[in-house]
KOLKOL-797568 format. One record per residue: residue in one letter; x, y negated, z negated of N, C-alpha, C, O, CB in turn. Coordinates in steps of 0.02 Angstrom, whole numbers, padded with zeros to 5 digits, always signed. Atoms other than C-alpha are relative to their C-alpha. Last residue first. Glycine has a CB too. Example, Ala and Ser with C-alpha at 12.3 -4.5 7.8 and 13.67 -1.06 7.14 Angstrom:
S-00042+00059+00003+00684+00053-00357-00039-00055-00037-00014-00110-00045+00020-00023+00071A+00045+00059+00000+00615+00225-00390+00045-00060+00000+00097-00059-00033-00050-00001-00062
This chain:
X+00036+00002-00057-00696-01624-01110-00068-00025-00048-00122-00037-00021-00002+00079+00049X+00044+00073+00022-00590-01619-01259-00046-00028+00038-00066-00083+00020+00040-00057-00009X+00039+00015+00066-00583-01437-01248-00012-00059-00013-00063-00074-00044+00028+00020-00056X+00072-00010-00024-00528-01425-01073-00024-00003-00066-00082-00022-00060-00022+00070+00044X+00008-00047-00005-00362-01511-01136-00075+00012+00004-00116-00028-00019+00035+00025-00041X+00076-00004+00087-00312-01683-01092+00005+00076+00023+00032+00098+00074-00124-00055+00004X+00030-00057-00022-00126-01718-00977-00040-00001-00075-00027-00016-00133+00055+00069+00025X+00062+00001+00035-00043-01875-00962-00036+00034+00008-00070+00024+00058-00029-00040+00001X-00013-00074+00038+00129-01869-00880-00062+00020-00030-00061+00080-00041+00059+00001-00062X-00036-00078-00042+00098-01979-00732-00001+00051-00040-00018+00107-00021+00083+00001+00022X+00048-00011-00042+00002-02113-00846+00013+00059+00044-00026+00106+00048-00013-00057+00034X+00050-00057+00062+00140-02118-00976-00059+00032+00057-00066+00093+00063-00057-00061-00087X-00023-00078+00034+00251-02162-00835-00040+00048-00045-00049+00109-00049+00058-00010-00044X+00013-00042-00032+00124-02302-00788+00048+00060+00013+00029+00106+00049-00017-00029+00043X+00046-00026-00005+00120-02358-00949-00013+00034+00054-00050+00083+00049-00035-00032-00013X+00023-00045+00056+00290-02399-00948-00040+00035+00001-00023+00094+00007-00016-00020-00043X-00011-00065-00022+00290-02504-00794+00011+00071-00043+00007+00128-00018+00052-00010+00034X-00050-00004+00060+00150-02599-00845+00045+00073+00031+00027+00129+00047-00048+00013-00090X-00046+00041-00042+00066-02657-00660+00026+00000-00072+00043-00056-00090-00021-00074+00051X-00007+00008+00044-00060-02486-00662+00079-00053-00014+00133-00026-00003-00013+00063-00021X-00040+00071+00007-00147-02438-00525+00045-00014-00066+00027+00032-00103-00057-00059+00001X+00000+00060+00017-00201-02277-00499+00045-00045-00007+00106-00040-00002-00020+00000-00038X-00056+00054-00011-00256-02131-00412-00019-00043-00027-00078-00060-00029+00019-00022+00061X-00011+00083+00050-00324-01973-00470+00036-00048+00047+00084-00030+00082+00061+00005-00084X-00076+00048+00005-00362-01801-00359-00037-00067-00044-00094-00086-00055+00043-00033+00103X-00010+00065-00058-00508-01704-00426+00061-00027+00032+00111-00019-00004-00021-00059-00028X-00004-00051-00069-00529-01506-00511+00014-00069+00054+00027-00058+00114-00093+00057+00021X+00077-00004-00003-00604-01580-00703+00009+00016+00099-00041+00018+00135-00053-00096-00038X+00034-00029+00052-00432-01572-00771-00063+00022+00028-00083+00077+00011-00007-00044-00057X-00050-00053-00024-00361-01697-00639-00025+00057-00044-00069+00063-00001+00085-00018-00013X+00007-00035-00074-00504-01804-00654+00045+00051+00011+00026+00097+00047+00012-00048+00057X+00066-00014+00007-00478-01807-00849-00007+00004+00080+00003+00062+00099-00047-00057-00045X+00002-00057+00022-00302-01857-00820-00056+00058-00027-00041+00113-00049+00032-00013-00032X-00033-00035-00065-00331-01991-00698+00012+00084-00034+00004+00136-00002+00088-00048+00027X+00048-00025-00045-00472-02060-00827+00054+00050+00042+00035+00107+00051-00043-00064+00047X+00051-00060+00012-00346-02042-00957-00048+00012+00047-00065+00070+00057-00038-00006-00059X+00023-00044-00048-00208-02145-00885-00054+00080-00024-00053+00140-00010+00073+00018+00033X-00047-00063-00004-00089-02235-00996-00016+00065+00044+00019+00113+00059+00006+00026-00069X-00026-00010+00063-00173-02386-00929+00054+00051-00015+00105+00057+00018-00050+00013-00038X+00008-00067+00031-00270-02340-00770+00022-00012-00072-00008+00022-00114+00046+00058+00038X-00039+00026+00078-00328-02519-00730+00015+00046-00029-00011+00048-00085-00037-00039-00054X-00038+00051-00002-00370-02484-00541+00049-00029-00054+00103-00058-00050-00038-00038+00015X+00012+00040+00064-00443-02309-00585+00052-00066+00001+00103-00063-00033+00015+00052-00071X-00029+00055+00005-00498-02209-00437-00002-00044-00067-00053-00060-00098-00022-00031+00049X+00006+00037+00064-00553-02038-00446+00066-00057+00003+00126-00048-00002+00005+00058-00071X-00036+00045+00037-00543-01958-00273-00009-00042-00049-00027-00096-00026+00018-00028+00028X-00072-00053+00002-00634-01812-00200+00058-00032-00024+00110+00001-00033+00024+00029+00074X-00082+00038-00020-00803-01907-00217+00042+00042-00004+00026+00091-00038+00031-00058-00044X-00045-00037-00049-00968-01820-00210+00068-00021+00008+00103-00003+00055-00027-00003+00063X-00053+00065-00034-01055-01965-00300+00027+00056+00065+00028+00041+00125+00087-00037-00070X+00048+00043-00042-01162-01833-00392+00006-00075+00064-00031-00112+00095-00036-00021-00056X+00092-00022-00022-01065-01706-00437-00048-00024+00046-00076-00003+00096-00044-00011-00051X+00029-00091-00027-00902-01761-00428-00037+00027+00027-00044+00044+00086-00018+00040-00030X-00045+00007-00077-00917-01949-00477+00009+00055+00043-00020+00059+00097+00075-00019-00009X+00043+00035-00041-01038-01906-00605+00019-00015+00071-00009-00010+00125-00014-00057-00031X+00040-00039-00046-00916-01772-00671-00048-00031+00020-00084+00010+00047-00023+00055-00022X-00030-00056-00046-00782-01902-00695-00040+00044+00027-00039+00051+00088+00045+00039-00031X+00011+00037-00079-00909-02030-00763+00046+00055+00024+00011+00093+00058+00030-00096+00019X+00070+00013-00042-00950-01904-00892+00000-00041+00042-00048-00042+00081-00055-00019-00031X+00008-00090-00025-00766-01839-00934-00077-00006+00033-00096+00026+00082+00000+00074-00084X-00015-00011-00065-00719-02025-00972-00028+00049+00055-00036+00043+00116+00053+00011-00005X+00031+00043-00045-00845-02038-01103+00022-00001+00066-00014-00004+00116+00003-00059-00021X+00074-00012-00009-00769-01883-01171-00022-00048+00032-00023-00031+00091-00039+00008-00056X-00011-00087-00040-00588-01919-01173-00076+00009+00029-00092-00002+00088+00021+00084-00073X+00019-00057+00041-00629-02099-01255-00001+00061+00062-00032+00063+00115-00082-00015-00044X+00059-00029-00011-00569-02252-01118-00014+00076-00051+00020+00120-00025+00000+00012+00081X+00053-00037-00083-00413-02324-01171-00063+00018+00005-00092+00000-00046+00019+00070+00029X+00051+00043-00056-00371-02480-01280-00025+00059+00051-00065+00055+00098+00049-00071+00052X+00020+00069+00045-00277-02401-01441-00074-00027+00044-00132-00035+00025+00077-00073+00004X-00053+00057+00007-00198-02259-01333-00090-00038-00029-00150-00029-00016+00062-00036+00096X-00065-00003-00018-00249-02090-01284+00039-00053-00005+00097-00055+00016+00006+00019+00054X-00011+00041-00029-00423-02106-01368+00067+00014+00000+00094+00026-00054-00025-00054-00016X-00066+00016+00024-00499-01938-01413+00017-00054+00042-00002-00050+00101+00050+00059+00001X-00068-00032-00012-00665-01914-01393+00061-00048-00005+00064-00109-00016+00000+00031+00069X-00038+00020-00054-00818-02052-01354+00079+00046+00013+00119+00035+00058+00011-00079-00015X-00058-00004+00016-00952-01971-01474+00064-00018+00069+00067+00020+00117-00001+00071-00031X+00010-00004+00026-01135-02023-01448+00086-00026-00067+00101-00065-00112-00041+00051+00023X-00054-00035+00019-01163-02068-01297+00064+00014-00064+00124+00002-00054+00019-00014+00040X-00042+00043+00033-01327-02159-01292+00067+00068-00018+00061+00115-00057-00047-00045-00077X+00032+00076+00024-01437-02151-01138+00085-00022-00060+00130-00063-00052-00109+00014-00065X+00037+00032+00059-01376-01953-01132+00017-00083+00008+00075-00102+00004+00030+00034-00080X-00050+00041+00053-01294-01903-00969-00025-00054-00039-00029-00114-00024+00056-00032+00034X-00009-00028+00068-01368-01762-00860+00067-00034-00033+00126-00016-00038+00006+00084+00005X-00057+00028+00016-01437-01869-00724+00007+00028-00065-00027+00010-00113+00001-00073+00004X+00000-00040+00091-01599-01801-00668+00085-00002-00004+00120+00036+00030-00041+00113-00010X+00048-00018+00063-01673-01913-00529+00002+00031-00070-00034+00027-00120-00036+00035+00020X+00011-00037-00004-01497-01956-00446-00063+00006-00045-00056-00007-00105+00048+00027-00001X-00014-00038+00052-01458-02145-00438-00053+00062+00015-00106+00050+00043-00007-00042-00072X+00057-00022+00046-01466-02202-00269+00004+00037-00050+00018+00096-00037-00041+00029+00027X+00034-00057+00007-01321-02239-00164-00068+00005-00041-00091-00049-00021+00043+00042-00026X+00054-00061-00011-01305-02375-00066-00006+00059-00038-00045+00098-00012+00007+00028+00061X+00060+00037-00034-01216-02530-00142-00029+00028+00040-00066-00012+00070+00011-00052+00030X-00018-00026-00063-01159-02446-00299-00052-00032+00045-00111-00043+00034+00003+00079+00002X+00034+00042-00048-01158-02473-00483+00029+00024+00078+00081+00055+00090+00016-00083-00019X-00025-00029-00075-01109-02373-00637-00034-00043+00078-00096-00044+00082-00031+00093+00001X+00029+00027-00053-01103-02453-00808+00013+00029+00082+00065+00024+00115+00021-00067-00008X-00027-00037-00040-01044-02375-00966-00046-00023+00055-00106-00012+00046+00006+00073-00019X+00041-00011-00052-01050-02509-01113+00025+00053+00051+00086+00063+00049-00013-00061+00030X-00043+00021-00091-00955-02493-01232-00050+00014+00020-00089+00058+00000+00070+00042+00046X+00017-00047-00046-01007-02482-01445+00019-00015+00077+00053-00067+00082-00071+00009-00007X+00016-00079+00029-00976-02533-01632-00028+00036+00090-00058+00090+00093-00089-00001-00085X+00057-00039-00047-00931-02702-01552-00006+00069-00027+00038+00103-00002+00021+00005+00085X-00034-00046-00077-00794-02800-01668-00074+00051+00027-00112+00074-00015+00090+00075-00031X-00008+00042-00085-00872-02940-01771+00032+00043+00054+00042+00028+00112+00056-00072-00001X-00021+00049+00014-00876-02848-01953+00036-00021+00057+00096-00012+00066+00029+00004-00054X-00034+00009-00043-00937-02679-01884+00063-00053+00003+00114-00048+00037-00042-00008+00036X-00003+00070-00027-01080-02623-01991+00083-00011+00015+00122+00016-00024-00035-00059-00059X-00036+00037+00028-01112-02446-01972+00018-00052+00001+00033-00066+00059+00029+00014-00002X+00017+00044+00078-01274-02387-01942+00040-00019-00021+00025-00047-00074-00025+00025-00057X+00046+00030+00007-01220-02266-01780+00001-00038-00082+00039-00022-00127-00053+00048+00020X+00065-00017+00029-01054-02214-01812-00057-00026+00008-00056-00075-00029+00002-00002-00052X-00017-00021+00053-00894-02299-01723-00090+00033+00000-00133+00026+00044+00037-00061-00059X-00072-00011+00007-00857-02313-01552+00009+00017-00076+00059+00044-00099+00043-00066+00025X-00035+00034+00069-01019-02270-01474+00065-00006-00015+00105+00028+00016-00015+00030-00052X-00053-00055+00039-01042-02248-01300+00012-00044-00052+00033-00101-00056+00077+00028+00041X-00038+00048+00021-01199-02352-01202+00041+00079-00039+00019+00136-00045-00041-00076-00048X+00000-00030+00045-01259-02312-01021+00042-00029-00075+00083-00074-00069+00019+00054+00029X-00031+00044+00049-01313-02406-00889-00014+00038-00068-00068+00043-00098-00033-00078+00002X+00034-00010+00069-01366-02316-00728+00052-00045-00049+00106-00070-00032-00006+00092-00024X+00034-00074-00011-01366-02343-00543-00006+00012-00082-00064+00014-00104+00057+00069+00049X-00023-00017+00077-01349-02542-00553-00021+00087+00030-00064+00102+00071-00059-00049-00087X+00061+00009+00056-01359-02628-00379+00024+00047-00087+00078+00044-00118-00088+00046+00046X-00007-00073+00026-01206-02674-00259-00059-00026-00056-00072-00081-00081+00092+00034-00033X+00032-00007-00035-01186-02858-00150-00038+00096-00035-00072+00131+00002+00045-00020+00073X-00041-00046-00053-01047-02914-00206-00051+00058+00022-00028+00112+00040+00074+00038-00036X-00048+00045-00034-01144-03031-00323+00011+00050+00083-00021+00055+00136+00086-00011-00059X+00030+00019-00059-01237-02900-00369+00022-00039+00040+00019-00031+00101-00046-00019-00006X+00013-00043-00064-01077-02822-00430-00062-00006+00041-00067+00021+00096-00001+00068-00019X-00036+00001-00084-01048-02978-00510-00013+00055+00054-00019+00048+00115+00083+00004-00004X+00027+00093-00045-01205-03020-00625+00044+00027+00058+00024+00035+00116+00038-00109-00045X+00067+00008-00034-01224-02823-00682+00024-00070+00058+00019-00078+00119-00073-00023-00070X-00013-00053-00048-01018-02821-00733-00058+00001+00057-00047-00002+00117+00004+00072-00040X-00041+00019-00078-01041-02989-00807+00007+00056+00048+00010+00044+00108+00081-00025-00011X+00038+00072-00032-01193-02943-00923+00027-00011+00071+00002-00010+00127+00018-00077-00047X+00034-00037-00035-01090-02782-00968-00043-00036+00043-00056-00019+00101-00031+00042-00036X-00031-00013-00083-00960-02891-01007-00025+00036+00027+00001+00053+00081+00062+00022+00016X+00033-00073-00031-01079-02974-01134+00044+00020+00060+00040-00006+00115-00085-00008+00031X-00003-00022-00060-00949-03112-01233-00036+00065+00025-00011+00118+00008+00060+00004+00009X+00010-00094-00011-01022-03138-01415+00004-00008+00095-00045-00021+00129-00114+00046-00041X+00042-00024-00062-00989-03338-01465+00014+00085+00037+00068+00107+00054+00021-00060+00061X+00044-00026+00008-00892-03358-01627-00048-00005+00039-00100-00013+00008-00011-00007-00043X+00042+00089+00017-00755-03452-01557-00052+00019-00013-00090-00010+00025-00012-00064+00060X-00043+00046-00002-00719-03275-01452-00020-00045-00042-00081-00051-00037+00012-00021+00055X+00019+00048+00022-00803-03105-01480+00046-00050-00011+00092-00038-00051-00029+00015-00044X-00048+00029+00018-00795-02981-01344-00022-00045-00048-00079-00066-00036+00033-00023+00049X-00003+00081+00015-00911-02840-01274+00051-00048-00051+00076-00015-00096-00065-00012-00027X+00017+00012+00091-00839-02664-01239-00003-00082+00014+00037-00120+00042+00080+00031-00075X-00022+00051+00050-00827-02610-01074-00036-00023-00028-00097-00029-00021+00027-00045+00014X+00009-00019+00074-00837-02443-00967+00045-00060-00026+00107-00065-00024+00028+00087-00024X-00020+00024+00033-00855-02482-00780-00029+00013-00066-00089+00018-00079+00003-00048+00023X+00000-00011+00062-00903-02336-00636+00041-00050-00061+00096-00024-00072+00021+00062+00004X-00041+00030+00038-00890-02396-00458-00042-00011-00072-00083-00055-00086+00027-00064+00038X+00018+00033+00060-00998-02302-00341+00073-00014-00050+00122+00024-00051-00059+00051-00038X-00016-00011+00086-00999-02230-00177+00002-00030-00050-00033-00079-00035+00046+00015-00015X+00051-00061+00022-01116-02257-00017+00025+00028-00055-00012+00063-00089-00011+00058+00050X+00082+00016+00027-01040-02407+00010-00016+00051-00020-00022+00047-00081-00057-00024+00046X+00091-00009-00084-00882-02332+00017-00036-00042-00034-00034-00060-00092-00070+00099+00018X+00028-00059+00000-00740-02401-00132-00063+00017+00077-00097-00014+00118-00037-00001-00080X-00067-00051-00007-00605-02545-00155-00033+00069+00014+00007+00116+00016+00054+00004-00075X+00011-00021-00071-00769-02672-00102+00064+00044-00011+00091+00052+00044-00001-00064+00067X+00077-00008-00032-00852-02630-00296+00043+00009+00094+00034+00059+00128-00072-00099-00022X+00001-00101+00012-00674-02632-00367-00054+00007+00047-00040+00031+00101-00028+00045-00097X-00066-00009-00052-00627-02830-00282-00029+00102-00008-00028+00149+00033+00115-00040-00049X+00008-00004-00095-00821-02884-00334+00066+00032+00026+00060+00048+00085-00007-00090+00046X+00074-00058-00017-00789-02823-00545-00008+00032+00100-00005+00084+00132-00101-00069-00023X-00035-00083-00034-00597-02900-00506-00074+00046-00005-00087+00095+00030+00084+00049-00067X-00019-00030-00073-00710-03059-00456+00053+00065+00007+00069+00097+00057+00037-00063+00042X+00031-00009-00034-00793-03056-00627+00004+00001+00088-00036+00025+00128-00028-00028-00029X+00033-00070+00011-00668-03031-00718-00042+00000+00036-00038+00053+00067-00026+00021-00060X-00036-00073-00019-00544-03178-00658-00050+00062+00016-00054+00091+00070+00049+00025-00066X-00017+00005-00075-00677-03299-00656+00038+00043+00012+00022+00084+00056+00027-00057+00025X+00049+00000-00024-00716-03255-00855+00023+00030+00093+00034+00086+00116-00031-00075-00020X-00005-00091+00012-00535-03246-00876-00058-00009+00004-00049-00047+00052+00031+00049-00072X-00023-00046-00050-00540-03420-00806+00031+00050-00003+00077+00069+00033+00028-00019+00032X+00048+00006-00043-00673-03478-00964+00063+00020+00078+00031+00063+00107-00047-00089-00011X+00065-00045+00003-00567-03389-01083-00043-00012+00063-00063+00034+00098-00047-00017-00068X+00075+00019+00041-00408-03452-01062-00071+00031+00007-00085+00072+00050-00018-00068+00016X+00033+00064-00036-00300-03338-00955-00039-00024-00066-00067+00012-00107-00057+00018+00075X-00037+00065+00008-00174-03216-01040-00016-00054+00034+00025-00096+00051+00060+00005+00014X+00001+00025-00062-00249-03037-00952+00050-00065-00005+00091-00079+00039-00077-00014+00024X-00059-00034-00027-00218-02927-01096+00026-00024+00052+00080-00007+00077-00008+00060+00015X-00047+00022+00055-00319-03055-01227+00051+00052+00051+00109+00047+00032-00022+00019-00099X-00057+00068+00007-00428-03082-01109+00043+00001-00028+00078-00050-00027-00013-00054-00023X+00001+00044+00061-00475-02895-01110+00011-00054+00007+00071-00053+00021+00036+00013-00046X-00027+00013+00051-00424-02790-00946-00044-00042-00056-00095-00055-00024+00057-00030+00021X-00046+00055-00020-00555-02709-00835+00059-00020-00083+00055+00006-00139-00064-00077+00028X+00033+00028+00080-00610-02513-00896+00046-00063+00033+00104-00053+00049+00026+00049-00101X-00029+00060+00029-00623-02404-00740+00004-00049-00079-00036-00043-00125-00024-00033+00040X+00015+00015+00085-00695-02272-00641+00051-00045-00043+00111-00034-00031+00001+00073-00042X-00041+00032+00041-00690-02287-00456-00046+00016-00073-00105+00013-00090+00013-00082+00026X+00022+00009+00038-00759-02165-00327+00029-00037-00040+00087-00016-00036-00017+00038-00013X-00022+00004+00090-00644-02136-00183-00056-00017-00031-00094-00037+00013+00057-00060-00027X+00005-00062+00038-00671-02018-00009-00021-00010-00095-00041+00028-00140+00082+00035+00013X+00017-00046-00038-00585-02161+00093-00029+00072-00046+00014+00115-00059+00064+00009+00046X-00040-00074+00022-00517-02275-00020-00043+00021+00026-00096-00003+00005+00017+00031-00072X+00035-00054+00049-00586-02466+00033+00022+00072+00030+00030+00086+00089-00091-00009-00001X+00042-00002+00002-00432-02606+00068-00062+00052-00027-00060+00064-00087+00009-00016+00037X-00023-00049-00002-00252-02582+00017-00068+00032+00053-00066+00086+00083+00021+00026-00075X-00047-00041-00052-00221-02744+00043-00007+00048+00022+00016+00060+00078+00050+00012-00011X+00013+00033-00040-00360-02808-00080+00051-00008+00050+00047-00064+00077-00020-00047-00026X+00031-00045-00036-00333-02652-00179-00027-00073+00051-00074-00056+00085-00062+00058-00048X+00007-00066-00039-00158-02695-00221-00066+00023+00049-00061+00052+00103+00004+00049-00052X-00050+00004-00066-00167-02888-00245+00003+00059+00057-00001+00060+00119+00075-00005-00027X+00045+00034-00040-00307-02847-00384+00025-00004+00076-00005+00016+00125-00011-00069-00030X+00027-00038-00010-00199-02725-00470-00062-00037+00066-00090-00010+00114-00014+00029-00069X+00060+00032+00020-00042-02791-00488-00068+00014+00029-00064+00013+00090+00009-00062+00010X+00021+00065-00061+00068-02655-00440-00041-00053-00047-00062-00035-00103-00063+00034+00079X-00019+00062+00053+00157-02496-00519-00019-00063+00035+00017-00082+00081+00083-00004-00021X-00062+00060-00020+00067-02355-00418+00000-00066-00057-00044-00092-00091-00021-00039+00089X+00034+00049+00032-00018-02180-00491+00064-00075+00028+00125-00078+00021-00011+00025-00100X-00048+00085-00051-00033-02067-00369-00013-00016-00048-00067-00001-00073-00023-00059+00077X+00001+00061+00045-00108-01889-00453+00047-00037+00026+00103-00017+00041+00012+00011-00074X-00057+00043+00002-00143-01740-00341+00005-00062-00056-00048-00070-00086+00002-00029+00068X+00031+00071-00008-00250-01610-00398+00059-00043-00011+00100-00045-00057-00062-00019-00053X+00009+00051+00031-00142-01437-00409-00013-00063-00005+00036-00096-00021+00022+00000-00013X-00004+00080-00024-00183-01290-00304+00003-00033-00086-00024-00012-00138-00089-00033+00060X+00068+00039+00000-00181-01122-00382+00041-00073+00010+00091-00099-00014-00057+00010-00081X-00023+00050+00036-00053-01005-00294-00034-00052-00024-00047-00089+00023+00039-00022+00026X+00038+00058-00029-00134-00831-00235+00035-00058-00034+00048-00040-00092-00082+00001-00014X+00045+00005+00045-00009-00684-00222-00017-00101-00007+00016-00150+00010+00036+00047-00074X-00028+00068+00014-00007-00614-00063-00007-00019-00063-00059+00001-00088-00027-00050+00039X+00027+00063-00029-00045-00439-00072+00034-00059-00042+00063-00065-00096-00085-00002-00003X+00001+00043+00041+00098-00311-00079-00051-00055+00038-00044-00081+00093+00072-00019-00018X-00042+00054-00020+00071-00163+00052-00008-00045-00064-00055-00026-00099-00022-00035+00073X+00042+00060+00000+00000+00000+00000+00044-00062+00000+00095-00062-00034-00048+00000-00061
């Protein structure tokens, strides 16, 4: 009996480039295949005054929205801000710009960060998870609870929770169909490593060059899924 071949399992690619991120995908124009999931920076990571970090955020919302098909979707997970005791909604801005740019809401979800009922003392006990797109149609039975409960393990201070990630990843998948998980602001890179995990290619951006080493090596286990 002859030796069969033996089978080699593919491994989901992961790009991640050192760039400024806006510059990149407005060169790079829209990813063929991509879905974006994302978390924009903070003012406080960006270093504009408040009111043109506003203007900033809301045209990198419009730059992600045209970095993708129409017919796919750009997934944002952010936490509201409190400046000069006025309560920044960046879920507000995410809605305002991607109509802007011409994209509607497919669902709006929220992830806790701490415990329901706990009080918070001015920081957000929760993120928004926002998905928008300027054709598709949200799916009639979307299996991803309103309020998400537990966000998993955070791979750094500011990233996206393992788990929250893991449900726009399989939204993008499933129901998006995408074959590429895009994350303009990867960070250390959990979405890319959660797509990779969950059978996708990753690409991202990321203009710390540090972080985007961490981002290359960054591997979750199917348990934190």
């Amino acid at each position: 009996m002859q030796n069969q071949p033996v089978a080699i399992p593919t491994v989901p690619l992961r790009e991640v480039h050192c760039a400024e991120a806006i510059a990149w995908m407005r060169a790079k124009g829209p990813i063929a295949g991509a879905c974006a999931v994302t978390s924009l920076p903070d003012v406080s990571e960006v270093g504009l005054p408040l009111p043109l970090w506003r203007g900033w955020f809301m045209e990198a919302v419009r730059v992600v929205v045209d970095a993708v098909p129409d017919e796919s979707a750009a997934i944002f997970f952010q936490s509201d801000i409190k400046r000069d005791g006025r309560w920044i909604d960046k879920g507000a801005l995410v809605v305002r710009a991607a109509e802007d740019a011409g994209a509607h809401v497919l669902f709006h979800k929220i992830v806790c960060r701490r415990q329901p009922g706990l009080l918070t003392l001015g920081r957000p006990g929760f993120t928004h998870l926002i998905a928008v797109s300027r054709a598709m149609k949200c799916p009639d039975v979307l299996p991803i609870p309103d309020v998400v409960a537990d966000a998993g393990r955070l791979a750094w201070v500011r990233a996206m929770g393992i788990r929250a990630a893991a449900h726009a990843v399989r939204f993008a998948g499933e129901h998006v169909g995408a074959k590429i998980v895009f994350d303009p602001f990867c960070g250390v890179g959990t979405v890319l490593a959660v797509a990779n995990r969950l059978g996708l290619a990753a690409l991202g951006v990321e203009k710390s060059r540090k972080r985007c080493e961490q981002a290359r090596l960054l591997t979750v286990e199917a348990g934190e899924l």
